[in-house]
N, C-alpha and C positions, 0 to 999 in steps of 0.2 A: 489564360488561367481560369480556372472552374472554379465557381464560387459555390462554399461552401456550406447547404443548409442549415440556419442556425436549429431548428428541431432536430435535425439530425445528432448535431451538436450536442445537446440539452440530453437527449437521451441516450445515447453514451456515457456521458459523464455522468449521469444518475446509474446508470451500470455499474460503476467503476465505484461509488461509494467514496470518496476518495477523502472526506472530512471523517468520516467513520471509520475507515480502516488506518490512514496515517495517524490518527489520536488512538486509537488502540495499539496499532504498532509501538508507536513511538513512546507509551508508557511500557510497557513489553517490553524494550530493547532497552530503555534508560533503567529500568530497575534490575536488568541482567550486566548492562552494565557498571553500575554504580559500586560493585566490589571491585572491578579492577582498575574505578579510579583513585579510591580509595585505599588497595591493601596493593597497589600494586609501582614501581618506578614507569612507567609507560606514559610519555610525551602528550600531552592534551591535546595536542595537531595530530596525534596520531587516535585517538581515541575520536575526535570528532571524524574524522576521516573512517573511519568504523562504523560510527553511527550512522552517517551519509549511506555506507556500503548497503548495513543491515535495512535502513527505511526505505533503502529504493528496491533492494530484493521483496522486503515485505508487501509494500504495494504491486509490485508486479506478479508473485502469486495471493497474494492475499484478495487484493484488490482486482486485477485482472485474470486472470486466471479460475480461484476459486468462484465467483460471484459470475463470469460469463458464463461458465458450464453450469451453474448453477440455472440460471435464467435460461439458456439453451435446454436443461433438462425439462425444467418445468412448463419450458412452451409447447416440447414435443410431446409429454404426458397431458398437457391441457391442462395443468393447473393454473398455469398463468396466464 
């Protein structure tokens, strides 16, 4: 089993943002959805179940996606 460098580690995860983009998501996603738990019959097991769907989509382009090409871009122009 290959062990896994914690620097390695550390900087990825500083990549990923991942306290910055799930706290922005996740007020995002609660304020778009607080109308349909409010004005709407839809099961609360089914709306957390939604929420789940929406914060792991968001982190996965938000967090991964946006922010790697981001970083990728900026290393190949030299900015960073």
């Amino acid at each position: 089993m290959a062990v896994v460098n914690s620097e390695f580690i550390k900087k990825w995860s500083m990549l990923f943002r991942s306290a910055a983009v799930l706290s922005s998501s996740a007020a995002a996603i609660l304020s778009s959805m607080l109308p349909l738990l409010i004005h709407t019959d839809l099961a609360p097991g089914y709306l957390l179940l939604l929420f789940i769907l929406l914060i792991t989509a968001a982190f996965a382009v938000h967090g991964v996606l946006t922010h790697a090409f981001n970083d990728y871009t900026d290393n190949k122009s030299g900015t960073d």
